[in-house]
VMD Tcl script that draws the C-alpha trace (Angstrom):
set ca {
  {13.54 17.72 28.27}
  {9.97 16.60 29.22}
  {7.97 14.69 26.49}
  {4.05 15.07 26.28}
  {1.88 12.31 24.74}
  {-1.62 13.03 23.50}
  {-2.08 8.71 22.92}
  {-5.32 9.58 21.10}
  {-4.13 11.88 18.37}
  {-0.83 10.18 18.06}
  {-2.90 6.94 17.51}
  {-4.58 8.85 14.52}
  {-1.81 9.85 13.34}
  {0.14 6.65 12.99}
  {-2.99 5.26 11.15}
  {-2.34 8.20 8.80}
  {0.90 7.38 8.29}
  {-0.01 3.46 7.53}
  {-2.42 4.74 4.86}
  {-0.34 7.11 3.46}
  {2.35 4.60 3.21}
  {0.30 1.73 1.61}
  {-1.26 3.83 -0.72}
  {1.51 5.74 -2.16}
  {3.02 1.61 -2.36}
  {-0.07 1.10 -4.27}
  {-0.50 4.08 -6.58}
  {2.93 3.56 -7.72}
  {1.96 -0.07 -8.71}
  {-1.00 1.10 -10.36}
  {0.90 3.51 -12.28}
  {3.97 1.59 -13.65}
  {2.83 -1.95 -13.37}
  {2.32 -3.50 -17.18}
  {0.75 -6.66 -16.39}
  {-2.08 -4.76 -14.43}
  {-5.28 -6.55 -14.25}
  {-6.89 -4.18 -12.16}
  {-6.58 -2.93 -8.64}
  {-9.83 -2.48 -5.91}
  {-10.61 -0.25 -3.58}
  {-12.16 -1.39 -0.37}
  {-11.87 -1.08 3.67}
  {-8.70 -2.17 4.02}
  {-6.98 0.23 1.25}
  {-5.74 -0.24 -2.29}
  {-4.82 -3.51 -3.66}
  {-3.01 -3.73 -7.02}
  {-4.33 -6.81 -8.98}
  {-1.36 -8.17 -11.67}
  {-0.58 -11.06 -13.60}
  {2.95 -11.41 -13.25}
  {5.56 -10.92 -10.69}
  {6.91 -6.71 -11.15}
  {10.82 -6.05 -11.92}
  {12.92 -5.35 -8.94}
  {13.42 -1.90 -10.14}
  {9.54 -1.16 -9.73}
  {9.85 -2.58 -6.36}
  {12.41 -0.36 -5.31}
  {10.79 2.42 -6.72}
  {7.76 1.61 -4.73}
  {9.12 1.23 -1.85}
  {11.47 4.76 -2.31}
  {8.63 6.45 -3.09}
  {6.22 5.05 -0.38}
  {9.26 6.03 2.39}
  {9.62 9.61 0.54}
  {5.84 9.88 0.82}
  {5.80 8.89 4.78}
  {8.99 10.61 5.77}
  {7.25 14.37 4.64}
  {3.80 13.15 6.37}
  {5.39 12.19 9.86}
  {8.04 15.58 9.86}
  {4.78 17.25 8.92}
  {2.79 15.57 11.75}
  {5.75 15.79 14.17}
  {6.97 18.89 13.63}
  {4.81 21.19 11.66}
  {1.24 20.59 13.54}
  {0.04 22.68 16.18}
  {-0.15 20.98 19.00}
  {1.98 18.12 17.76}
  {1.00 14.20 18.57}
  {4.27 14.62 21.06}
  {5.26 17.55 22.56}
  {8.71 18.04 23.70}
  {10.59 16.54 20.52}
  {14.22 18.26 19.83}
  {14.29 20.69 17.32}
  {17.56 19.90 16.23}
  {18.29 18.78 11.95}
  {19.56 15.40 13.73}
  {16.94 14.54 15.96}
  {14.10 15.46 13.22}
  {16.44 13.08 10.98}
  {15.95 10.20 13.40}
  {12.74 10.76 14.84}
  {11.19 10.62 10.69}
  {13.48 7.68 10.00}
  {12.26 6.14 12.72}
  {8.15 5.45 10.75}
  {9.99 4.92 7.58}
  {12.30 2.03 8.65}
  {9.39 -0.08 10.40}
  {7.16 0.54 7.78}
  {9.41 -0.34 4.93}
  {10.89 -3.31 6.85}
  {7.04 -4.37 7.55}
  {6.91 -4.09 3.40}
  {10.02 -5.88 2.47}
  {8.79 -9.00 4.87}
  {5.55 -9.25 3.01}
  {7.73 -9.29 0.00}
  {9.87 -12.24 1.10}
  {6.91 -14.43 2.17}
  {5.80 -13.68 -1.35}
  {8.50 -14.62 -2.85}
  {8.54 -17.60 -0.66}
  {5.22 -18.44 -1.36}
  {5.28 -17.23 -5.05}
  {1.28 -16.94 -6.34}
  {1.70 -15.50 -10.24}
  {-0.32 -15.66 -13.54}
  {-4.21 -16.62 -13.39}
  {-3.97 -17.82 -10.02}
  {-2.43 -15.13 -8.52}
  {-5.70 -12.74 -10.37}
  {-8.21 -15.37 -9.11}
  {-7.10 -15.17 -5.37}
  {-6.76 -11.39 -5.80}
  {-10.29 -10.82 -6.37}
  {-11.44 -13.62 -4.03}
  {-9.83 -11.70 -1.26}
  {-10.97 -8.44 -2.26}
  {-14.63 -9.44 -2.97}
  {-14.61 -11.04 0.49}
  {-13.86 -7.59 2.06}
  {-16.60 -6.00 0.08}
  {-13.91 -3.91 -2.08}
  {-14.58 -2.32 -5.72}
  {-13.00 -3.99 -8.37}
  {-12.01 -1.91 -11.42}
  {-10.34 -3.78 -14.41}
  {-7.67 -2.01 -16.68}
  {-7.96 -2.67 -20.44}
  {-5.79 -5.68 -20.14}
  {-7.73 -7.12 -17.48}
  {-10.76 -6.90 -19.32}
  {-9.15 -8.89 -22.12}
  {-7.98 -11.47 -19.89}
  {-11.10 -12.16 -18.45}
  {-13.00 -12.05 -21.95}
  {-10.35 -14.47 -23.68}
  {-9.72 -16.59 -20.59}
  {-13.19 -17.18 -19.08}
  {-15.57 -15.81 -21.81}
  {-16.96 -13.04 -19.65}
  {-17.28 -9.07 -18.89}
  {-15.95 -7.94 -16.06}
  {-19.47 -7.99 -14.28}
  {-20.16 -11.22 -14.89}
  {-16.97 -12.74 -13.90}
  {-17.82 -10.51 -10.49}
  {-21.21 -12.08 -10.43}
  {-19.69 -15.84 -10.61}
  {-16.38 -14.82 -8.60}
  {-17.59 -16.55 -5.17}
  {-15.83 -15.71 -1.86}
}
mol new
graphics top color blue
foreach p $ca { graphics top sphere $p radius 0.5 }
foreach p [lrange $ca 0 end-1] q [lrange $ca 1 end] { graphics top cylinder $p $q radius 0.2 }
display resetview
């Protein structure tokens, strides 16, 4: 069986699959996280903004969901696209079942290391929110604060969200 490469579209289409991955990761943070401060929205995708560190269960559920989420996009950009990213791919349940499995594992494996070296190098509470938005604002993201964010920032530093963004520095 002879495989045929298209490098350009199959270059697209793993970028597709990193931003489908990191945003589903993100949009289930923004959606279940309690201690949400706000998340921004810039260049380099979604970035959930919290106070505290999220229960393992959330985790998990993030990361299920994020691998559900990629393992649909790459069958559907594998197998389901006409002309597909790489021709020649075996048809068979098993092979499909690798090939998918194959995006998923790196993907979440890239995930769970970046959730080690935080847990490593644990960064929680006001400090955590402060080098959040530092990062962000450096990147030129959007910044959008959730009701308890706004609080936080009003009780803690005195200020609205748009001033605090005014002062933030990067």
């Amino acid at each position: 069986m002879s495989f045929h490469i298209n490098p350009i579209y199959l270059t697209v289409v793993i970028l597709a699959w990193f931003a489908v991955y990191h945003l589903a990761y993100a949009f289930i943070a923004i959606a279940r996280d309690r201690s949400l401060v706000g998340w921004s929205i810039g260049p380099l995708g979604i970035s959930a903004i919290t106070m505290r560190e999220p229960p393992a269960r959330q985790i998990i559920t993030q990361l299920l969901c994020a691998a559900l989420v990629l393992a649909a996009t790459s069958y559907a950009s594998l197998y389901l696209l006409t002309p597909p990213p790489i021709a020649g791919l075996r048809q068979s349940v098993s092979a499909q079942l690798v090939v998918v499995a194959i995006p998923v594992a790196i993907l979440t494996l890239w995930r769970l290391l970046g959730l080690l070296r935080e847990r490593r190098f644990p960064l929680w509470g006001e400090a955590r929110v402060l080098a959040t938005i530092q990062r962000t604002r450096a990147t030129g993201a959007l910044i959008f604060f959730t009701t308890l964010g706004k609080t936080f920032l009003r009780e803690r530093f005195g200020a609205t969200p748009g001033e605090f963004l005014r002062t933030a520095r990067f």
